[in-house]
N, C-alpha and C positions, 0 to 999 in steps of 0.2 A: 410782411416781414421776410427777410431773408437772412442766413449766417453767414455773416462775413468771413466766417474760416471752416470751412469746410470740416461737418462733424466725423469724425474716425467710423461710429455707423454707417452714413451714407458711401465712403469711401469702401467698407468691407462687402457691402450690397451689391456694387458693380467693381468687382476687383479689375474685371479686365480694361478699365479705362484709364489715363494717364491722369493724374491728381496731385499729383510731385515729382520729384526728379531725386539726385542722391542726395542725400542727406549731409553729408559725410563731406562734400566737396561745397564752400563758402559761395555758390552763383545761384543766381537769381533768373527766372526768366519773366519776363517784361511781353504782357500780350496786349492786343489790341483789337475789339468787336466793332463788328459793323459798316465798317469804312468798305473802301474809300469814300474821301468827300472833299471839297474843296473848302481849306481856310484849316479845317480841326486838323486833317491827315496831312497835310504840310507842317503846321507848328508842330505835332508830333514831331517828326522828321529832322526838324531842325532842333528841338530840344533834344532828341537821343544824339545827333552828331555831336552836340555842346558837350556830353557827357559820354561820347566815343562807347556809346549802348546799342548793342543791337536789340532788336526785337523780333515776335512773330505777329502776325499781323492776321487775324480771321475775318475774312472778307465775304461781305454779302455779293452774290452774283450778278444783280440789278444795279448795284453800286458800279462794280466795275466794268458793265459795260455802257452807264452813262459817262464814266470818269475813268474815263482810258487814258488820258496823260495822269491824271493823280495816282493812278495803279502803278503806273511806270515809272512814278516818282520811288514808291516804295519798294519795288523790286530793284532801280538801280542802284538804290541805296544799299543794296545786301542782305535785306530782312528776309526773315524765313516767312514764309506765303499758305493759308490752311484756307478752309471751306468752309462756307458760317449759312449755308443752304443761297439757292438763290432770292427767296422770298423772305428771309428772315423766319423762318415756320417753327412753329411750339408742335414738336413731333408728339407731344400728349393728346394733343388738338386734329391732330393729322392723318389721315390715311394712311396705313403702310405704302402704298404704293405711290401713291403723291408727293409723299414725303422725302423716297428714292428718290422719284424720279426731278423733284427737285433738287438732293442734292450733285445727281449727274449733273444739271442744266449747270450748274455752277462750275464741277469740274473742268469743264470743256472753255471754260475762262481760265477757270487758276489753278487747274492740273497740278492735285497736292494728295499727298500720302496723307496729310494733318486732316483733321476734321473735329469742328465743335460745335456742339448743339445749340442753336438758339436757346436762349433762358437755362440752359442747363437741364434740358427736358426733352426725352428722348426715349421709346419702351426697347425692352428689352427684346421684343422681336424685331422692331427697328434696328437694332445694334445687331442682331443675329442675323439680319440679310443683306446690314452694311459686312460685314467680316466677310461672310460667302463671297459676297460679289468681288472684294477687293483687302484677301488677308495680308497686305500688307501697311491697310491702312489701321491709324493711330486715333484713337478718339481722344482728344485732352480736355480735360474739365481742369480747376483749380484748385488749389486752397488758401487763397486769399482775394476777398472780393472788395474792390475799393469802393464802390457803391458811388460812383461817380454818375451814376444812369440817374439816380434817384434825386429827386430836384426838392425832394424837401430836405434834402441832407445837408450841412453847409461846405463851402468847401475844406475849411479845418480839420471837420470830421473824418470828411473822405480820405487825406492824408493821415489822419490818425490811424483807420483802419490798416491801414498799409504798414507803417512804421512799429504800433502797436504787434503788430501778427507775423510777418515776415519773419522767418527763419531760412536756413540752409535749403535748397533745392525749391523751394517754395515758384507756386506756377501764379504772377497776380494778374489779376484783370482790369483794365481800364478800357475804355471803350472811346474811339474815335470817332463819336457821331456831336451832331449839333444841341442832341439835349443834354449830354455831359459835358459841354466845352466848358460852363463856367465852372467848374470844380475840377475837371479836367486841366486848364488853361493856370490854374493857380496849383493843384495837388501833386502834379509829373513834374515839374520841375525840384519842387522843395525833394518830391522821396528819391529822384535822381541825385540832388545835392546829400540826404541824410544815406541813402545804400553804400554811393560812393567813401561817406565817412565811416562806412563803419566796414568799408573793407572786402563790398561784394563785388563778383565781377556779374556778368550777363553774359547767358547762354540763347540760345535760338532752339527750338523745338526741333 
């Protein structure tokens, strides 16, 4: 199980990490795990220009250096560009020093101040010697998770998650990989159609 909205405890627990944006101002940001990859990170691409959204886009490092024209597809589209490790790695799971030193390997591809933890899993001495090495980097977690990854979820639901929970400043997750397409491929368009009716713009991290 997972929460789909990220609970006000766990948000109090690591204060220092990005979780929302203002409140106060009506946009939305629009992220994407995983990618690049061919077929999902293009339909992405082309459903946010239908709906003139931009996004941030957290990119695994092995990803993009198989899929070096699909990376270049999303940077010359405008999208804001973060660090999603080179391995994909559950920093719970991980070595401190592995874990750095993978998300370096990745920097050196997509050279970014943003940084998000695989699975949203990360210790706090890892986040204390990501800061050291690099205080201007931004750690962003969410709070709204569409649950698009999960393949027993249908795709209706995954758009309810979103639609249901979404408020002002709200950071949501979708994820541009091949095991989210089929709830990905039906869910991003409709909450792109329901955001836009109800009035929000899209921001970039």
């Amino acid at each position: 199980m997972y929460p789909v909205k990220s609970p006000f405890w766990l948000q109090w627990s690591y204060p220092s990490l990005i979780w929302h944006k203002n409140r106060k101002e009506k946009c939305i940001y629009l992220t994407f795990d995983d990618g690049p990859i061919p077929v999902v990170t293009p339909f992405v691409l082309s459903t946010l220009e239908k709906f003139n959204a931009k996004a941030t886009f957290f990119c695994v490092g092995d990803n993009v250096a198989k899929y070096r024209d699909t990376y270049a597809q999303v940077k010359n589209a405008g999208h804001a560009i973060g660090n999603h490790t080179y391995h994909h790695l559950n920093g719970w799971k991980t070595d401190d020093g592995i874990y750095l030193e993978n998300i370096k390997k990745c920097d050196q591809l997509v050279s970014s101040n943003l940084f998000r933890p695989p699975y949203g899993k990360i210790k706090k001495s890892q986040l204390k010697k990501l800061k050291m090495a690099n205080p201007k980097l931004e750690v962003v977690m969410w709070d709204v998770l569409s649950g698009d990854f999960d393949q027993k979820l249908s795709p209706q639901k995954c758009l309810n998650h979103v639609v249901k929970n979404v408020e002002s400043g709200s950071i949501i997750v979708f994820h541009d990989s091949l095991k989210a397409f089929n709830r990905l491929e039906y869910a991003l368009p409709k909450a792109l159609e329901y955001l836009v009716a109800e009035g929000y713009s899209f921001g970039t991290l």
